[in-house]
C-alpha angles and dihedrals in degrees: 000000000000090000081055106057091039087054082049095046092052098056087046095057088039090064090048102043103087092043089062099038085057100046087044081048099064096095099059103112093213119123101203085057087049100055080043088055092052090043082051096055095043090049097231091138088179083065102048090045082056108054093031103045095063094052084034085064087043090059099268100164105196089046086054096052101046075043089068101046103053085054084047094056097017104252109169090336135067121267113270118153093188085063098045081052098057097054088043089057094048084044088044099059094050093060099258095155108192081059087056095055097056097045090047089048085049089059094047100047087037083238107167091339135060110270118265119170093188091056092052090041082058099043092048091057092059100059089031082062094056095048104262096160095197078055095052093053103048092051088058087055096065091046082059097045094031087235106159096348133038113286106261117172098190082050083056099042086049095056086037092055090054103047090047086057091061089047101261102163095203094046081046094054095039088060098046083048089058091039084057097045097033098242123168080342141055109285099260118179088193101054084049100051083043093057088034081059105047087044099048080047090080096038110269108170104214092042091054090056100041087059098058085051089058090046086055097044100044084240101159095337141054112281110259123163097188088055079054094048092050092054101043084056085059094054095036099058086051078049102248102167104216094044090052082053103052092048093060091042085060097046084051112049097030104257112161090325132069111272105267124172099193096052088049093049085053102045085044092050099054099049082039095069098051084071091258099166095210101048087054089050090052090046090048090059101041084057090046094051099033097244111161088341136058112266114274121174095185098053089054089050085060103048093040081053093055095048092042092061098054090055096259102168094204095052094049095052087053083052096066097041088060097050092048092052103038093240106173092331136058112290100254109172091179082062086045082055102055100035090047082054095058106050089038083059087058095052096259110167093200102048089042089064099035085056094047084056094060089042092056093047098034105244119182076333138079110261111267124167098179083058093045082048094054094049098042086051086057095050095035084052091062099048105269116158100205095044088052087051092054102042083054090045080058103045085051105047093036098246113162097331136046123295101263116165098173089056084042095055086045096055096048082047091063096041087048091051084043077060079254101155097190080055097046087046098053095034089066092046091061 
C-alpha cells in the first residue's frame, strides 16, 4: 500500500514540477530564460528548446533542469528519457533539488536506469538536506523498507517527522501509522490520533478513516461514535469502500446513529459496487429480509453471489442456505453442499454445522454420521451452540461415534452456558 501512495504521490509531483521550477525561476535575470518562460506559457515548447538549450550548455541550472524534463514527458521534442537523464544530472550537481528527487526516484523504480537503491537512497538525501519535504519523505520510505540503507526505523521516524512539519499529508499519516504500531517509538495512541488529525485535515482519505476506527475503539481518545461517524463521512464521500461499509454497518444496526435502512442500503451499495465483499453480503441479506427495500430474492442471490466468488466465507454460507431452502431459487442440495464446503474450509462456524446437518440426514449426500461428527466438532470447537446441541445429541444416541453420556452431558453444558435451550433441556435430563 505504502509503494502505492508513494507511486501516486510521484505523478502527482511530476504534473506539477515544471509549473514550480518556473514560478521559482522568475528571478533569474537572464533574458534568454525569460523569453523561455513566455514561450512556456504560451506553450510554444520550440520556442522554449530554443532560448533554453543554448544557456542550458553554458551551466544554466534551472534550464537544465526544465530541459530535462520536456525530454522527460516529450514537450516539443520527442520522448527520450536518456536525454531527460542527462540535464537532470547537470541540474542535479548544482543542488537543484526537485532534479535529485527524480533521479533518485529513477533509481529506485529502475526507470531509464538500472535500479539502484543505494544511488536513490543518495539522491534523496540531497534534496532531503535542503528541505525538500517530498524528499524527506521518500528517503524515510527506504529506512522503513531497508531499500539502499539498513532499515532503520528511528532513522524513518526522524525524515517523517520533517516532512510532516512542513505539512506533508503522507509523512503525517506514516507517523501516526508507527505511533500505532510502535515503530522506531513507543507505541502512543495519542501521538497517533494528533498526526491522524492533521493529516485527515487535509483530506486524506485513510487517516480520516482510521480516525473514525480509534473513536470507536476508545484508541488515544474517549470513545465517540458520533466523532467516527463523522469521520467516516469524511472518507466515504472521497470513496473510500470500507468506510462506505461501515457506515452502513452502523445505520443498520444502530451504532451511534438511528436505525435507517435506507441509509444503510445506500452506504452498503456503494461500497457494494467497489467489489467490497461484505457490503454485497449485507445487501444480500437486506434483499433477502426486506430491510429498506422490498424483498427480492433474486437480487440477494446476486449479491450473495458477488460476495461467494471472492471467497467471502458469510455469503457463501448464506449461499447454501438459499439453495437448500429454496429461497428465491430452486431448492438444490447438491448447490447447499458445495457452497457449505466452501465456507466450513474456511473455519465458518455456520456453514460447518449447517453441513453436519445434511450430513446427519443425508441431504443431497449419503448419510454419514462420522462426517456429521467431524463437522459438528469444528463448529462445536468454536463456540457454536447448535453445533454443541447436536455433538451431545450424538454421544448420547451413539452416531458415528461411541455412546458416551458423560461427553454428551458435557457437550449440552457448554451449548446451555452459550443461552442455548435444546442444550439446557437435555442437559437436565442427563
Amino acid at each position: 500500500m505504502m509503494e502505492l501512495t508513494q507511486r501516486f504521490l510521484w505523478c502527482e509531483l511530476m504534473k506539477r514540477l515544471l509549473f514550480v521550477v518556473l514560478l521559482l525561476s522568475a528571478s533569474v535575470v537572464s533574458a534568454d530564460f525569460d523569453k523561455g518562460m513566455k514561450c512556456a506559457e504560451a506553450k510554444d515548447y520550440l520556442c522554449v528548446l530554443k532560448e533554453w538549450q543554448s544557456i542550458a550548455k553554458q551551466g544554466h541550472a534551472i534550464a537544465q533542469y526544465n530541459l530535462g524534463l520536456m525530454y522527460d514527458n516529450g514537450q516539443g521534442v520527442k520522448q527520450d528519457k536518456a536525454e531527460a537523464l542527462k540535464w537532470y544530472r547537470m541540474a542535479a550537481d548544482q543542488g537543484i533539488a526537485n532534479a535529485q528527487i527524480i533521479i533518485g526516484y529513477k533509481y529506485e523504480d529502475g526507470e531509464g536506469v538500472k535500479q539502484d537503491h543505494f544511488k536513490a537512497t543518495e539522491y534523496y538525501k540531497l534534496a532531503a538536506d535542503q528541505g525538500h519535504a517530498f524528499a524527506q519523505f521518500s528517503l524515510a520510505l527506504m529506512y522503513v523498507k531497508g531499500q539502499g540503507v539498513k532499515q532503520d526505523y528511528f532513522k524513518a521516524l526522524e525524515y517523517y517527522k520533517l516532512a510532516a512539519d512542513q505539512g506533508h499529508a503522507v509523512a503525517q499519516f506514516s507517523l501516526a501509522l508507527m505511533y500505532v504500531k510502535g515503530q522506531g517509538v513507543k507505541q502512543d495512541y495519542f501521538k497517533a490520533l494528533e498526526y491522524y488529525k492533521l493529516a485527515a485535515d487535509q483530506g486524506h482519505v485513510v487517516a480520516q478513516f482510521n480516525l473514525a476506527l480509534m473513536y470507536v475503539k476508545g484508541q488515544g481518545v474517549k470513545q465517540d461514535k458520533w466523532k467516527a461517524i463523522a469521520y467516516y463521512k469524511l472518507s466515504a464521500d472521497q470513496g473510500h469502500a470500507s468506510a462506505q461499509y461501515n457506515l452502513g454497518f452502523m445505520y443498520q444496526n444502530d451504532q451511534g446513529v438511528k436505525q435507517d435502512y435506507f441509509e444503510a442500503l445506500e452506504y452498503y451499495k456503494l461500497a457494494a459496487d467497489q467489489g467490497h465483499a461484505s457490503a454485497q453480503t449485507n445487501l444480500g441479506v437486506m434483499y433477502g429480509k426486506g430491510q429498506g427495500v422490498k424483498q427480492d430474492y433474486f437480487k440477494a442471490l446476486e449479491y450473495h453471489k458477488l460476495a461467494a466468488d471472492q471467497g467471502h466465507a458469510s455469503a457463501q454460507t448464506n449461499l447454501g442456505f438459499i439453495y437448500e431452502n429454496g429461497s428465491g431459487v430452486k431448492q438444490d442440495y447438491f448447490k447447499a453442499l458445495e457452497y457449505y464446503k466452501l465456507a466450513a474450509d474456511q473455519g465458518d462456524a455456520g456453514a460447518q454445522t449447517n453441513l453436519a446437518l445434511m450430513y446427519d440426514n443425508g441431504l443431497g449426500v449419503k448419510q454419514d454420521y462420522f462426517k456429521a461428527l467431524e463437522y459438528y466438532k469444528l463448529a462445536a470447537d468454536q463456540g457454536h451452540a447448535g453445533a454443541q446441541t447436536n455433538l451431545g445429541n450424538m454421544y448420547r444416541k451413539g452416531q458415528g461415534v461411541k455412546q458416551d453420556k458423560r461427553k454428551a452431558k458435557e457437550w449440552y453444558g457448554k451449548a446451555c452456558d452459550n443461552q442455548n435451550q435444546a442444550g439446557c433441556d437435555n442437559y437436565k435430563k442427563l
